[in-house]
ZAKOL-484554 format. One record per residue: residue number from 1; x, y, z of N, C-alpha, C in turn. Coordinates in pm, whole numbers. Layout:
BEGIN
k,nxx,nyy,nzz,caxx,cayy,cazz,cxx,cyy,czz
NUM,X,Y,Z,X,Y,Z,X,Y,Z
...
END
This chain:
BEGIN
k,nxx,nyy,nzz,caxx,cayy,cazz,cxx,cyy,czz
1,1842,1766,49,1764,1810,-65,1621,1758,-49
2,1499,1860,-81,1380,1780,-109,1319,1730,-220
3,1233,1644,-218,1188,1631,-323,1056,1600,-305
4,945,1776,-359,864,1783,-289,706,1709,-376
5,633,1702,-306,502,1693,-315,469,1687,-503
6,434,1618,-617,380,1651,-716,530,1699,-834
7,646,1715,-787,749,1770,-843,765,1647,-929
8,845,1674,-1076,846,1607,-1158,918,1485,-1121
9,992,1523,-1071,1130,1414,-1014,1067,1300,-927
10,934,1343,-812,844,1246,-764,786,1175,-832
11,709,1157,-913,582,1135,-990,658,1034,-1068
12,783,1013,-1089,790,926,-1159,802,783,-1093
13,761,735,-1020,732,642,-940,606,611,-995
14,589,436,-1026,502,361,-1029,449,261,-912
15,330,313,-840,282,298,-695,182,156,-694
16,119,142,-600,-1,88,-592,-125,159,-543
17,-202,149,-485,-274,248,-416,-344,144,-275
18,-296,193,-160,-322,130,-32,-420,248,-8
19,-516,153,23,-644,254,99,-648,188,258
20,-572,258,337,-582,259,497,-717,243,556
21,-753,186,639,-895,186,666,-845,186,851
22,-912,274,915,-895,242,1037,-1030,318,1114
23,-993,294,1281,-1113,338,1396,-1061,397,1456
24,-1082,509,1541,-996,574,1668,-1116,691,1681
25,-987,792,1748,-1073,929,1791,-1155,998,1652
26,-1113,991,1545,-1150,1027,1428,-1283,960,1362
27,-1332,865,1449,-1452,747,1378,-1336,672,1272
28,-1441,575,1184,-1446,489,1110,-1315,601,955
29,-1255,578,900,-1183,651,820,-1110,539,719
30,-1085,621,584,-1017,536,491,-964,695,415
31,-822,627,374,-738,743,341,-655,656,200
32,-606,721,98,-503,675,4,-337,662,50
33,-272,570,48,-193,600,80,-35,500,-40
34,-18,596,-126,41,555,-207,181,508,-168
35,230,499,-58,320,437,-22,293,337,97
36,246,173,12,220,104,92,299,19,23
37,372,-60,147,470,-197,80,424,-299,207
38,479,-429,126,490,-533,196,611,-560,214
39,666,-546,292,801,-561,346,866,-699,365
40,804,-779,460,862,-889,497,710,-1047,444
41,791,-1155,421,703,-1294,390,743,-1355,524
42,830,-1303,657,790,-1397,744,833,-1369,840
43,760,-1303,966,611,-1293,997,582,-1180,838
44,482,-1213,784,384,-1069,692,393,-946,763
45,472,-900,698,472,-758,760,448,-658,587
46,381,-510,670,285,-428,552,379,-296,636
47,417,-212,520,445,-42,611,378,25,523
48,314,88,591,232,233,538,297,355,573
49,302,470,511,388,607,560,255,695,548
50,247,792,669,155,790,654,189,979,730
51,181,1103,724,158,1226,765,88,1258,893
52,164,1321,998,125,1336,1121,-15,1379,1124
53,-12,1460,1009,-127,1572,1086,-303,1464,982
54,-233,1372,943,-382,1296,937,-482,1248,1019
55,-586,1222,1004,-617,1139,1110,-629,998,1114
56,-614,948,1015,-551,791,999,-424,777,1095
57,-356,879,1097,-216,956,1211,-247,861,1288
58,-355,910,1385,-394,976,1514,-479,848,1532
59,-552,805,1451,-675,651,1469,-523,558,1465
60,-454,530,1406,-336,409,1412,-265,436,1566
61,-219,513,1610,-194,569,1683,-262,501,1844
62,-373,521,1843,-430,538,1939,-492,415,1945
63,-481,297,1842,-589,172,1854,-466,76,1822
64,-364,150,1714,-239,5,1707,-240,-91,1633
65,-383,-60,1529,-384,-140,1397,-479,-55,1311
66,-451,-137,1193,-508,-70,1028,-542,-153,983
67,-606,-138,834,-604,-218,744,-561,-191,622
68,-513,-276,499,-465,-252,381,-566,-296,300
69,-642,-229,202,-714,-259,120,-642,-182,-40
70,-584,-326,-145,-524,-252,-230,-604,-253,-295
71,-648,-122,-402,-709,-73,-474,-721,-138,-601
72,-868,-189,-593,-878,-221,-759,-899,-177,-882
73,-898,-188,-1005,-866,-88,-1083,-1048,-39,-1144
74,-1147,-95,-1076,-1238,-32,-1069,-1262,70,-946
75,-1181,48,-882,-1185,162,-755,-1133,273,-784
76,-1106,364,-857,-1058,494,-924,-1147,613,-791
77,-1302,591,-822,-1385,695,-725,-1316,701,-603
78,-1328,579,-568,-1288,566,-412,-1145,627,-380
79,-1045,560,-461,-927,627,-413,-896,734,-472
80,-1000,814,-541,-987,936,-542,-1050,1054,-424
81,-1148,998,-384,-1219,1023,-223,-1140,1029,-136
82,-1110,948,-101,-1002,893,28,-875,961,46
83,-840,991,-130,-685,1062,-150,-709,1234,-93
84,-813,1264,-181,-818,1370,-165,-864,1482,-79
85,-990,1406,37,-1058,1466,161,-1026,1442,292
86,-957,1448,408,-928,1439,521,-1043,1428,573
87,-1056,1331,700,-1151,1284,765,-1194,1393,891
88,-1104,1481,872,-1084,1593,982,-1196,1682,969
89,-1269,1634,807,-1339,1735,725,-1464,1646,652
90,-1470,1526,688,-1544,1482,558,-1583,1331,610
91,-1693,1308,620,-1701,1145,650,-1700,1048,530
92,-1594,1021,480,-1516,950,383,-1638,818,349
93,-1629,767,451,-1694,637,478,-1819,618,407
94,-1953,704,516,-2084,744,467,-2086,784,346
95,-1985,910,269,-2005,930,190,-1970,806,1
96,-1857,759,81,-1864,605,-12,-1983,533,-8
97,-2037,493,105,-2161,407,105,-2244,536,0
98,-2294,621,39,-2403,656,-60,-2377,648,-199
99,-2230,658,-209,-2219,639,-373,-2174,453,-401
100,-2215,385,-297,-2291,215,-359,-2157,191,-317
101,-2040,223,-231,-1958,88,-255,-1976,26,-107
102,-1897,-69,-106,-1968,-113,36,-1798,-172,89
103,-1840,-176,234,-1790,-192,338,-1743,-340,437
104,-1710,-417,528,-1734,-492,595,-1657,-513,709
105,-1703,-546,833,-1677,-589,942,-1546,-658,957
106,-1376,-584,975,-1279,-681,977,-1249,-786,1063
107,-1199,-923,1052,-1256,-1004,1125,-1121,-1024,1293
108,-1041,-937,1284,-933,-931,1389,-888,-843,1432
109,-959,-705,1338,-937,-593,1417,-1057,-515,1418
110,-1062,-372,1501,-1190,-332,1501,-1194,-252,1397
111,-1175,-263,1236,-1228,-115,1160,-1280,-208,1026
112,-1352,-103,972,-1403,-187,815,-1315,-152,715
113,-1348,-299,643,-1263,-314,511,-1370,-277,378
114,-1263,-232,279,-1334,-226,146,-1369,-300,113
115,-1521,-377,16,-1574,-488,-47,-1460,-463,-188
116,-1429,-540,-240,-1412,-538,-384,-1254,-498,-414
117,-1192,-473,-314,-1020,-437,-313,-950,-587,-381
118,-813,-558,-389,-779,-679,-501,-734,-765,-356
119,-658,-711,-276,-644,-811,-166,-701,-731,2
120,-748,-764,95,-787,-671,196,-673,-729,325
121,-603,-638,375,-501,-712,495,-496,-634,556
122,-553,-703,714,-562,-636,911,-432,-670,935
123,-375,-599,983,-304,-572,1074,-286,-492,1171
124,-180,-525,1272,-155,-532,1388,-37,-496,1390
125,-20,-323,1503,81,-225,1435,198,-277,1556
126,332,-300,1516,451,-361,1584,530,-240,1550
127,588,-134,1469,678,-63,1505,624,51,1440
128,627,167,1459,621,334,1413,772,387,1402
129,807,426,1308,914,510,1277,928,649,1201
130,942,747,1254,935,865,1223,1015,869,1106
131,998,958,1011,1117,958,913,1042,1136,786
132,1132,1178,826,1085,1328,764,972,1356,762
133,891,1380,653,756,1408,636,689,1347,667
134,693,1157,664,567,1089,723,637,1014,836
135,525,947,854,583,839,973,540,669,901
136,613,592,959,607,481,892,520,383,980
137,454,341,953,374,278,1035,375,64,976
138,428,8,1079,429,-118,1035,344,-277,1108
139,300,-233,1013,150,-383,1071,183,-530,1015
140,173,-596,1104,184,-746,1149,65,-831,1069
141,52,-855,990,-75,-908,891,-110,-1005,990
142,-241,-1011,1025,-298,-1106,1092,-457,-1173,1029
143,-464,-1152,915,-612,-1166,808,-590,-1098,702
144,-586,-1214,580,-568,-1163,491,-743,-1215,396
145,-773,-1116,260,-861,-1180,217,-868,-1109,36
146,-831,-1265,-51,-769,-1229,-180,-874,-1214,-254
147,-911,-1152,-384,-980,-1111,-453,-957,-1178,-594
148,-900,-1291,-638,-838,-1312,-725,-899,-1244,-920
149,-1033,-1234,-906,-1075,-1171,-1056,-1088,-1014,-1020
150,-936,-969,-975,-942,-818,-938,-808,-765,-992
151,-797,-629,-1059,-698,-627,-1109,-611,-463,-1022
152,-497,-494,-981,-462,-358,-874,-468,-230,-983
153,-536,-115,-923,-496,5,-979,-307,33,-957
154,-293,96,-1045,-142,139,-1101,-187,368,-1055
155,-41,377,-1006,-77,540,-982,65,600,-1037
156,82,653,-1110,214,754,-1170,148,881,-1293
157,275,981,-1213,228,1082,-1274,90,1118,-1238
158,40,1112,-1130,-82,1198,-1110,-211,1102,-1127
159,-170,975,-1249,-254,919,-1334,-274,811,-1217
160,-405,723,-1291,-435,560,-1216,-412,514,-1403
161,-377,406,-1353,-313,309,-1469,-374,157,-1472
162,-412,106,-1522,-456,-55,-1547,-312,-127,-1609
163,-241,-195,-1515,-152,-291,-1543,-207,-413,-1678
164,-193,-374,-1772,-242,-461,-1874,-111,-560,-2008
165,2,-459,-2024,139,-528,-2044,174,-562,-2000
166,230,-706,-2018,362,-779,-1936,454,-769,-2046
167,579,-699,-1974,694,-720,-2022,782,-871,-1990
168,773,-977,-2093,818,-1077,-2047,949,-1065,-1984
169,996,-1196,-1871,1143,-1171,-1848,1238,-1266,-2005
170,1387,-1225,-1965,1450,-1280,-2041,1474,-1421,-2125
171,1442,-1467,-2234,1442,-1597,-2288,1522,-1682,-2185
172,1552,-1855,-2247,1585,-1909,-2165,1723,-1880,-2251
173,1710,-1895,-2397,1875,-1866,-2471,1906,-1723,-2413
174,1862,-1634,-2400,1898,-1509,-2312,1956,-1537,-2181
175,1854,-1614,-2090,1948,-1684,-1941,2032,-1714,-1966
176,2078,-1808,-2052,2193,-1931,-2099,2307,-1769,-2116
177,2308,-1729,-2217,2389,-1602,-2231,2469,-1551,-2128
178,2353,-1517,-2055,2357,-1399,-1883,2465,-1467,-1813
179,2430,-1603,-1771,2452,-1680,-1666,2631,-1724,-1726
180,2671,-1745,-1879,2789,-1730,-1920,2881,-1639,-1880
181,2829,-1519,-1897,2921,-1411,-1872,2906,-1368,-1679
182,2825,-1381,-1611,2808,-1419,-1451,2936,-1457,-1435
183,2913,-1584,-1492,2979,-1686,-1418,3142,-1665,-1456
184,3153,-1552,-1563,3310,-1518,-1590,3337,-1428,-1494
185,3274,-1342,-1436,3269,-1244,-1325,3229,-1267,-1140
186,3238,-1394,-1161,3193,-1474,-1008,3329,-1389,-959
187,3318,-1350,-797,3469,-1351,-726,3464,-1476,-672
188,3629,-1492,-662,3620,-1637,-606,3682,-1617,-500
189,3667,-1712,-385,3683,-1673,-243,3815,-1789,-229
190,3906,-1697,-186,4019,-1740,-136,4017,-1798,-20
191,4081,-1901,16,4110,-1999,101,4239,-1965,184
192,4240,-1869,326,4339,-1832,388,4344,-1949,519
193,4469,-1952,524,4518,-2053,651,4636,-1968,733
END
């Protein structure tokens, strides 16, 4: 079964927004890429999924690293740029600089990072895995650089969202509760000889 592009059943996913930044045959490029995770705390590992026929594709591809710049929730322009124009067509980059945002020199790989992202992370690509529509692309964090008075853009339903509720977790008399009835439902492991 698919479940295509914009269909209601998609959209209901609450994303982040990874803006890919890379170098290759394509020049300098930055793309949206709403399916960016951090996978692993050790080694740091980042997967991006990312569509053959991009050229973020074809620059990862051919150089073997990216970067993750997650989107801050003043970055709306940008990752609306990036989301929406292929580099195949459009110098993404230049055209960000003229509209004031700026750029910088990553310090371990060769492509530029966004100024002002909530966290910016190079990596260094260790496995590609094909998988239906995109391909998964997985980078080895080797420089990270945190933004801490930055707040991540939120993407569902089409929308960008400002994470501004916290839904607290459960009281501690709520734990106390939980952990009662757990612990009536533990299996207990038999002792065979």
């Amino acid at each position: 079964m698919d479940l295509p592009w914009g269909d209601e059943r998609t959209i209901q996913f609450v994303t982040n927004v990874g803006l890919i930044t890379s170098n290759g045959s394509y020049g300098d490029n930055i793309m949206a890429a709403e399916w960016t995770h951090h996978i692993s705390y050790s080694p740091g590992l980042i997967a991006v999924c990312i569509r053959s026929n991009d050229a973020t594709y074809d620059n990862i591809q051919q150089t073997k690293e990216f970067g993750v710049n997650i989107c801050a929730s003043d970055q709306a322009t940008v990752s609306n740029i990036s989301g929406i124009y292929t580099r195949k067509e459009v110098d993404k980059i230049n055209a960000l600089k003229e509209l004031e945002f700026k750029f910088y020199k990553a310090n371990k790989i060769k492509t530029l990072m966004l100024e002002g992202a909530v966290v910016n992370i190079e990596c260094k690509l260790v496995k590609e895995i094909p998988f239906g529509s995109h391909t998964m692309f997985v980078g080895e964090v080797v420089e990270t650089l945190l933004n801490p008075d930055k707040e991540p853009l939120a993407y569902n339903k089409g929308k960008y969202w400002l994470l501004d509720k916290n839904i607290p977790k459960p009281s501690a008399e709520e734990l106390e509760k939980i952990n009662k009835i757990i612990n009536k439902f533990k299996i207990k492991k038999e002792i065979l000889f």
